[in-house]
Backbone as CSV, one residue per row, in Angstrom:
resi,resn,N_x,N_y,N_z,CA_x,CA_y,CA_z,C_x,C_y,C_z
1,UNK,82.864,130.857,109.750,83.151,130.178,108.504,82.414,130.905,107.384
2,UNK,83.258,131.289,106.594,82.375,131.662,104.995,82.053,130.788,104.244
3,UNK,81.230,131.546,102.969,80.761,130.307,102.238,81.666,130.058,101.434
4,UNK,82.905,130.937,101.174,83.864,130.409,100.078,85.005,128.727,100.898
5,UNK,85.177,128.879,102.481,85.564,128.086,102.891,84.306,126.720,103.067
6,UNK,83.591,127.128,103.236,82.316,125.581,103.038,82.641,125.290,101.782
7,UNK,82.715,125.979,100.347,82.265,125.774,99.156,84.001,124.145,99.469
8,UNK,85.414,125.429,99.889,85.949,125.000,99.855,86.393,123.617,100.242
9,UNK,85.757,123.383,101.353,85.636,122.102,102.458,84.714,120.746,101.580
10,UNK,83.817,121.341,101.164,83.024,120.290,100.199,83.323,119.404,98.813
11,UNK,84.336,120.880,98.158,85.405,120.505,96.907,86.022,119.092,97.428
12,UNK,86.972,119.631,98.508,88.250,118.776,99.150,87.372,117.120,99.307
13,UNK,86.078,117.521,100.167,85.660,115.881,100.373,85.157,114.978,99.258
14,UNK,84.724,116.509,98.747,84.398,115.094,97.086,85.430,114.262,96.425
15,UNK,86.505,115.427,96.187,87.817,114.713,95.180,88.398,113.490,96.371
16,UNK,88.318,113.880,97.545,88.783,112.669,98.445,88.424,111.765,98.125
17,UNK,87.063,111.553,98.517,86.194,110.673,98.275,86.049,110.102,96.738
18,UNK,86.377,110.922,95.741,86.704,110.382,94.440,87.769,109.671,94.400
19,UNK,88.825,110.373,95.245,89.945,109.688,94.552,90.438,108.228,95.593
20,UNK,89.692,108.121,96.156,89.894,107.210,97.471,89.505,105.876,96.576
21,UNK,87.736,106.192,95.815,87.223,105.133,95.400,87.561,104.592,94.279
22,UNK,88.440,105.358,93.335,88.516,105.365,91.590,89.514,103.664,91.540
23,UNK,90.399,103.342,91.916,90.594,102.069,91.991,90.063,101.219,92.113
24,UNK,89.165,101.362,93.182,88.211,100.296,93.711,87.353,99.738,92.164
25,UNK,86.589,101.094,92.030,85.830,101.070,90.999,86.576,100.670,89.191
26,UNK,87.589,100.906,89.264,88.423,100.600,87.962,88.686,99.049,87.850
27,UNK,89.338,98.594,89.174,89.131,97.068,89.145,87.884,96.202,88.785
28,UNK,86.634,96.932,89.267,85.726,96.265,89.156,85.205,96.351,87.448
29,UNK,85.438,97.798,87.192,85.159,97.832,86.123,85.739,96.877,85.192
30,UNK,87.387,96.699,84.884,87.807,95.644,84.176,87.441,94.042,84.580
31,UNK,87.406,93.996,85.537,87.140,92.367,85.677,85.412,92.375,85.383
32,UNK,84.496,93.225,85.308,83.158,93.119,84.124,83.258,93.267,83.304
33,UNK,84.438,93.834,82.866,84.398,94.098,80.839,84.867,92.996,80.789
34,UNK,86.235,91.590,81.475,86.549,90.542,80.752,85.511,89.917,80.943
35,UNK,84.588,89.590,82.528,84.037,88.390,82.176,82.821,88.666,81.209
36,UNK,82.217,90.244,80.767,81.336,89.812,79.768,81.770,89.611,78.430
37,UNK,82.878,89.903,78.090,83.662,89.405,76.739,83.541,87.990,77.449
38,UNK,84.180,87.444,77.759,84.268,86.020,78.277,82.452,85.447,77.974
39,UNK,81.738,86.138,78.745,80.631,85.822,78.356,79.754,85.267,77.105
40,UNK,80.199,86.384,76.334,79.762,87.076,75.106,80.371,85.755,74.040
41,UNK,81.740,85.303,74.349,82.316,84.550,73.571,81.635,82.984,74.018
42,UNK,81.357,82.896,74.642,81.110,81.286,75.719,79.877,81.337,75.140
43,UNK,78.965,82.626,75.242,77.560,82.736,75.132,76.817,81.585,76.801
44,UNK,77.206,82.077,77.849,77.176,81.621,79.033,76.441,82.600,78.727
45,UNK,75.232,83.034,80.164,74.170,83.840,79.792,73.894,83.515,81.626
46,UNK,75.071,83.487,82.742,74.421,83.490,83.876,75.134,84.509,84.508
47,UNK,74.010,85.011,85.392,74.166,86.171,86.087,75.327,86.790,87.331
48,UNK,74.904,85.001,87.798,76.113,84.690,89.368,77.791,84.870,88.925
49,UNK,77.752,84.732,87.455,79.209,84.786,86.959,80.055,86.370,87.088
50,UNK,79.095,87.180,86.931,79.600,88.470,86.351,79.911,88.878,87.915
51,UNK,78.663,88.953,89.157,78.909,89.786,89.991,79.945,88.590,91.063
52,UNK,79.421,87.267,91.173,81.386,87.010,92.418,82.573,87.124,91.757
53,UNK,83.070,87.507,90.863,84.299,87.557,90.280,84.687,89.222,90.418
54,UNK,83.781,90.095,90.418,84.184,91.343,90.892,83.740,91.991,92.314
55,UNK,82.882,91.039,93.006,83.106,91.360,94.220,84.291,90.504,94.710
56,UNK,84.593,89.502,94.368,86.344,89.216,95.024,87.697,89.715,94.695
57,UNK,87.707,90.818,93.272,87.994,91.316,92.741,88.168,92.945,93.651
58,UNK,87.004,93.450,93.992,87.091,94.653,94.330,87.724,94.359,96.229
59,UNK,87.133,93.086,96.818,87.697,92.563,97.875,89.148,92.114,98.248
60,UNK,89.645,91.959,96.918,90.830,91.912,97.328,91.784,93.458,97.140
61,UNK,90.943,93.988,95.962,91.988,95.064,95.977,91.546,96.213,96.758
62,UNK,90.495,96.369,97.611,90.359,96.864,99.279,91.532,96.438,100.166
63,UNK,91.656,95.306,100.057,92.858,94.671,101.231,94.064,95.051,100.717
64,UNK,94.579,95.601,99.969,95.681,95.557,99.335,96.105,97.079,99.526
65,UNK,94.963,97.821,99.209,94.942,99.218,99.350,94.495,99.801,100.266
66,UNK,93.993,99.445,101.438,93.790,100.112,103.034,95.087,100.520,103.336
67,UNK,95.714,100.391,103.345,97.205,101.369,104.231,97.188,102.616,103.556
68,UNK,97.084,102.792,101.556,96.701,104.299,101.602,95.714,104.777,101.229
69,UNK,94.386,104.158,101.120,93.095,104.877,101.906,93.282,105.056,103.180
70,UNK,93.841,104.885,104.087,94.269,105.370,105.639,95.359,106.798,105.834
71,UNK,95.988,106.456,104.725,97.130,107.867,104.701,96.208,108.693,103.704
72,UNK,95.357,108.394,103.095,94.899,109.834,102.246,93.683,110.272,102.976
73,UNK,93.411,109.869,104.232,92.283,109.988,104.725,92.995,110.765,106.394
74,UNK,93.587,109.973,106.750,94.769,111.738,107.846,94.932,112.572,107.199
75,UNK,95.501,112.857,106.131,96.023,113.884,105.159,95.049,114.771,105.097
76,UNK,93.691,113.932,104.592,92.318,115.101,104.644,92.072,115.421,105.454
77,UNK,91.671,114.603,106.747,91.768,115.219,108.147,92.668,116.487,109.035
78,UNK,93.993,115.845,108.443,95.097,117.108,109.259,94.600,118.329,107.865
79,UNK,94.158,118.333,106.723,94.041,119.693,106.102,92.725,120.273,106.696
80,UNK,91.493,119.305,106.962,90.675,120.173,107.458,90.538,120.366,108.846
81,UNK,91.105,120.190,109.709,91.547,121.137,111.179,92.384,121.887,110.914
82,UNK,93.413,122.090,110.030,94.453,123.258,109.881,93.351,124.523,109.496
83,UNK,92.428,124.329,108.398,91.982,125.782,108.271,90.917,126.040,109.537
């Protein structure tokens, strides 16, 4: 193995791994920007509000999206045994 194919192998798992999580993380992100607008407007000031609404948030849209985190994750697999 060379180092241009390691360099290469490491590229591939990051963007995987980026692009596997960027939903996950986008959901969560919007459902904290409403509830602290929501917040902000209520002037509610508790903590428990912000994080169960985006962990059921990011929990559901895990369940929703496992079939292709499963296909983009063979895909990476069958590319890195091919080289």
């Amino acid at each position: 193995m060379t180092v241009e194919q390691a360099i290469e192998i490491i590229r591939e798992s990051l963007l995987t791994a980026l692009f596997i999580m960027t939903p996950i993380l986008f959901v969560g992100l919007v459902v904290g920007l409403v509830v602290s607008i929501f917040q902000a407007v209520t002037q509610i000031q508790e903590q428990t509000l912000t994080f169960v609404p985006k962990i059921i948030a990011m929990a559901m849209t895990l369940m929703v999206i496992v079939p292709w985190i499963g296909m983009r994750l063979i895909e990476f697999t069958m590319r890195m045994f091919e080289m």
